[in-house]
N, C-alpha and C positions, 0 to 999 in steps of 0.2 A: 461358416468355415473359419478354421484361426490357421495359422501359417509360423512356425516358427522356425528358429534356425535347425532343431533337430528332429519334428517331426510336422506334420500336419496332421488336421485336426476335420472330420467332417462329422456333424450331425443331424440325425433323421427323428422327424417326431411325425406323431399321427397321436389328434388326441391327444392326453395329456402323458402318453408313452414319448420319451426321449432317449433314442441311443449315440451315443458318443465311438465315432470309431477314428482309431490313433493309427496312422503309418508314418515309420521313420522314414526319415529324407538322407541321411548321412551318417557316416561314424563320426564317433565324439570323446577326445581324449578327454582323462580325467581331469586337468589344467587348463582344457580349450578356451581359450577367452570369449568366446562366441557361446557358448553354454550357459543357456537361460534357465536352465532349471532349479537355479536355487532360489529363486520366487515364484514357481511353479507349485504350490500344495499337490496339484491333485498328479503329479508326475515327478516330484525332485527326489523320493524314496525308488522310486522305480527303475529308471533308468540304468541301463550295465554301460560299465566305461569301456568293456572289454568287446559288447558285439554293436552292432547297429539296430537293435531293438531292445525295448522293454525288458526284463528280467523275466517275464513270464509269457514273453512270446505271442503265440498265434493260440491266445486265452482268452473268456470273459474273466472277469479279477473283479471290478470296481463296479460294487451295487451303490448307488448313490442313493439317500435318504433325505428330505425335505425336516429340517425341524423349525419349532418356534423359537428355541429357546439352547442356543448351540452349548452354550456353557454349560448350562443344568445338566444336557446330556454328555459333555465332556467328563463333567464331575462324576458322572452315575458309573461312566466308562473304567474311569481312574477309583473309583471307590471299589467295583466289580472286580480289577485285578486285569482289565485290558490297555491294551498297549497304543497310546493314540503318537502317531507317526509325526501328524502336523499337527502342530496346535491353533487353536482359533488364531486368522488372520482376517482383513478383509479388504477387497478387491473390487477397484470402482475405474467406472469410465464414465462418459457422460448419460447413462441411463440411468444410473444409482449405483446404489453398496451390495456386496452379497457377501457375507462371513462364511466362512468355510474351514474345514479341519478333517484327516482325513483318521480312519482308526482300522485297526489291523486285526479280522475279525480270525476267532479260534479253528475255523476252517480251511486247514489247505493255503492256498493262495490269495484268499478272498480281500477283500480291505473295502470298507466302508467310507465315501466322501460323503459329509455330513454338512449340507448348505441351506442356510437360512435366509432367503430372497423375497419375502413378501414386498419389502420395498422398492423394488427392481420392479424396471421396465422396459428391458431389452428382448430380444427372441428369446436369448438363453441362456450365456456367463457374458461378463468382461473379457474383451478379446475377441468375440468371434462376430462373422461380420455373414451377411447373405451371401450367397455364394453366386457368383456372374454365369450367364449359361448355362442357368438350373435347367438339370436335363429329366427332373421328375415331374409327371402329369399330376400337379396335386389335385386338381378337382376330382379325378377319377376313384381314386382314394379319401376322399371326405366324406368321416360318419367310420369307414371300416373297422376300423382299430380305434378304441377309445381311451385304453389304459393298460396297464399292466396289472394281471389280474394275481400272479404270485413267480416267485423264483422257486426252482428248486436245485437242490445242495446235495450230490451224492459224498456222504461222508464214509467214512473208516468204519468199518465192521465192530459195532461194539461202541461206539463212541458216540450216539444221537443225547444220552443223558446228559454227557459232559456239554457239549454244545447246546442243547436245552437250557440248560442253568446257565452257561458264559451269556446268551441273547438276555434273561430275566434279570442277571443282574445289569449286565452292562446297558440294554437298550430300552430293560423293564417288559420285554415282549412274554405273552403268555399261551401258554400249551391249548389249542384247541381239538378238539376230538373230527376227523376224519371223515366218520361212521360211527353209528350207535352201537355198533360190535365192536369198537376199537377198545383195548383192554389201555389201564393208565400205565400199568410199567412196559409192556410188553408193544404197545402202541398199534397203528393196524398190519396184521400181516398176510401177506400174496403167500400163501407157500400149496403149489401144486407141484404135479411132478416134472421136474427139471426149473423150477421158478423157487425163490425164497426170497422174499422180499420187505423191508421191514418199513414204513411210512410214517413219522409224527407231523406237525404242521403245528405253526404258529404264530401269532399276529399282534398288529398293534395299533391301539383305534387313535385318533385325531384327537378325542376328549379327553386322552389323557394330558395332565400338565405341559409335558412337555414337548407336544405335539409332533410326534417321530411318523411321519408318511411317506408313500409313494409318490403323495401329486395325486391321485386317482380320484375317480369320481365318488367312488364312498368311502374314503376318505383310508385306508386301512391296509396293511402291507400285509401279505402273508406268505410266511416262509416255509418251502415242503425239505423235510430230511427225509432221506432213502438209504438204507444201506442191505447188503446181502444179507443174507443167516448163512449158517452155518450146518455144512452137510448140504447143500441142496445143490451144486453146482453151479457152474458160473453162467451170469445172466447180464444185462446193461449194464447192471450198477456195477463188477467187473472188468466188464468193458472199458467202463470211462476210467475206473481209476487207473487199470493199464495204460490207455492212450494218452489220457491227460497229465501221468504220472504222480497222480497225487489225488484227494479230496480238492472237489470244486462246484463250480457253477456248471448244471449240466443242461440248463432248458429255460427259458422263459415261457412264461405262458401270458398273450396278448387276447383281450378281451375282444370281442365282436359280439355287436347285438345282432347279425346276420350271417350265421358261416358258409352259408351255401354260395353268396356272392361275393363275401369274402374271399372263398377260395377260387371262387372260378376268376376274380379279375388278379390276384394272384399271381395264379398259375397262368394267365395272357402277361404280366409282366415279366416271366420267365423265374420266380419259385418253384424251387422240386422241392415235392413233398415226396412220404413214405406211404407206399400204394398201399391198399389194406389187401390183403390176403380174400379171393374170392369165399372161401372159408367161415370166413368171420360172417358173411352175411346171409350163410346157411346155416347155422348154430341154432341150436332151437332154444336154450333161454336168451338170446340176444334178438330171434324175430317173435320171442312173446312180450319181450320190452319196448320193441319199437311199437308192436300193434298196440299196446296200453294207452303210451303218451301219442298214440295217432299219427305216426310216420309211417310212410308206404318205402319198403325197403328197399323200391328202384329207384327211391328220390336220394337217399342215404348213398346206395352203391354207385350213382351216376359220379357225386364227388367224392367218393372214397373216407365221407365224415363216419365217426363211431359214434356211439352213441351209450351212454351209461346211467343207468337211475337209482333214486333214490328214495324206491315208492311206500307207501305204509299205509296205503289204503284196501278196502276191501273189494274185491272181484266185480260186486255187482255195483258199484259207485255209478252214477247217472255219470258224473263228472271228473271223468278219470285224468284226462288233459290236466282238469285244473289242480285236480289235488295230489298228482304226480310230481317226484322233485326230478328232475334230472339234466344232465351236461352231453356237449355235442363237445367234440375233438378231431384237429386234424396235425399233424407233426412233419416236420420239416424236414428233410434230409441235413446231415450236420452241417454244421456252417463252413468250417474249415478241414483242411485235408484229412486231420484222424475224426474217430466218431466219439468226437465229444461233446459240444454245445451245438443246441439245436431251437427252435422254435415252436410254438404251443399256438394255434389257435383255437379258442375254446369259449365257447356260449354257453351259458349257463338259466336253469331256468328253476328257479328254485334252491338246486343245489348247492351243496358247501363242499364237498369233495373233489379230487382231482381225477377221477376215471381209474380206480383200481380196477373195478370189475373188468375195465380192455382189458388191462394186462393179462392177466388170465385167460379171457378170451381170443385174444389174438395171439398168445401161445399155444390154445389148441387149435384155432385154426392153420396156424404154422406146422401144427406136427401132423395135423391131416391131412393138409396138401402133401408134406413129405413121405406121408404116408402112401399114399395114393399113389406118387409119380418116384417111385422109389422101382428104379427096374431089379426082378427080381433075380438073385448069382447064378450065373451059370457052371 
């Protein structure tokens, strides 16, 4: 925890996932001599003199990236045409140094803190100290959550290309395919009736020079853009730009190599999650996928997990388990008051996709429950 004059600071890790959450303490004139923020990097661009919080409120904003080599990527940022807010500084207490600089990404609200700590040996930055009368059972949660397995960015209708190119030049991150139907301009797209949805994804490995990661176990960040199409009505992605006002950060998705116990000790710590639609696990291409990769669908509907694949094998395979790719998902109810960011737990077995196929499918199980339970005019 850190403690400062104008907000306080706590952070949760599990595995190598770290989240940072900011509550202000006070209002803060522009002139306050009590006002430490101008050697604060990762908050002195932020701050409003006019409220008692953040300029971006009750947001996720600040994806933080791990690199080797902060300058090189400073340089690539400033060559690319993006806007870095703080320039490389570095910040030390008795555990070591950690360089950091924060950069202002072409999405929405977003901004990138960019810190270079291999030589550090503290829990987590300069400044922050254990927290007295930790009130989290961490042993019960050890092993759950390992890493962050990707962000995703609901962007502006029409604009995944332009933010594809701002990531390539400025972070050197590169386009990956989805799905093997995913088309290169058109990227992957949901579009049934009443859904239009359009998906690119993109990553960046550890072996590149300038080593730009998550922290994560394989070493590799990947980023989901979503945006609506056009003509199809409005859907999530809608949704959040209404509530959140803008392009943002709409979901993390956190790695488990167990989601069934994942979710149930979870849900005993008191997470709400988004109950799945009785529906969904009466679909008949969704219990001829679960019967492939050998799930029994009273084991799936007891936690309310989905299930999605990614199969390319043939009917009569002896060994369909193994040669089957596919991801389990469970989702959060949103974190804060509007419905905007939320939570992703999601296991993966094979797969490289983020669960299109739900979408789809837990839109028609939504419209046939409504169907079903729609009393009819009198």
């Amino acid at each position: 925890m850190r403690s400062r004059a104008y907000c306080e600071q706590w952070v949760v890790k599990a595995g190598k996932a770290a989240i940072l959450v900011t509550e202000p303490k006070c209002h803060l004139e522009k002139n306050d001599e009590n006002k430490d923020t101008h050697n604060d990097p990762l908050f002195n661009k932020w701050w409003s003199s006019s409220s008692n919080k953040p300029l971006d409120g009750d947001s996720v904003f600040n994806i933080a990236l791990k690199v080797t080599d902060l300058q090189k990527v400073i340089n690539n940022v400033i060559e690319g045409g993006g806007e870095v807010v703080t320039s490389p500084v570095s910040i030390k207490d008795e555990h070591g140094q950690v360089d950091i600089a924060v950069v202002k990404s072409c999405i929405g609200n977003v901004y990138h803190t960019l810190l270079c700590y291999d030589g550090y040996a503290g829990n987590f930055l300069p400044g922050f100290t254990t927290a007295e009368n930790n009130f989290i059972e961490t042993n019960i949660n050890c092993g759950l959550v390992t890493h962050i397995d990707h962000i995703a960015f609901v962007c502006d209708q029409g604009s995944t290309p332009q933010v594809l190119k701002w990531y390539e030049k400025c972070f050197r991150m590169k386009r990956f395919f989805i799905n093997s139907n995913e088309d290169e301009d058109d990227g992957f797209l949901i579009s049934d009736t009443g859904i239009g949805m359009r998906m690119k994804a993109m990553e960046y490995w550890k072996c590149s020079e300038t080593g730009l990661t998550s922290g994560n176990s394989q070493e590799s960040i990947r980023f989901v853009l979503v945006e609506s199409l056009k003509g199809q009505g409005a859907n999530q992605v809608d949704i959040f730009l209404e509530d959140h006002g803008g392009p943002g950060v709409q979901h993390m998705g956190l790695y488990t190599p167990d989601i069934m116990s994942t979710v149930a000790t979870f849900k005993q710590s008191g997470a709400q999650f988004v109950e799945t639609p009785q529906a969904y696990y009466e679909d008949d291409q969704k219990l001829s996928e679960m019967k492939k990769v050998g799930f029994n669908v009273e084991d799936l509907m007891s936690c309310g997990v989905l299930l999605d694949t990614e199969a390319d094998v043939e009917e009569d395979s002896k060994n369909q388990c193994e040669n089957h790719r596919y991801l389990l998902q469970k989702f959060t109810k949103p974190i804060f008051s509007k419905r905007t960011f939320f939570l992703e737990l999601i296991q993966r077995v094979g797969a490289q996709g983020f669960g299109a196929g739900n979408i789809t499918a837990l839109w028609r199980a939504v419209q046939a429950y409504l169907t079903q339970n729609t009393k009819p005019s009198s």
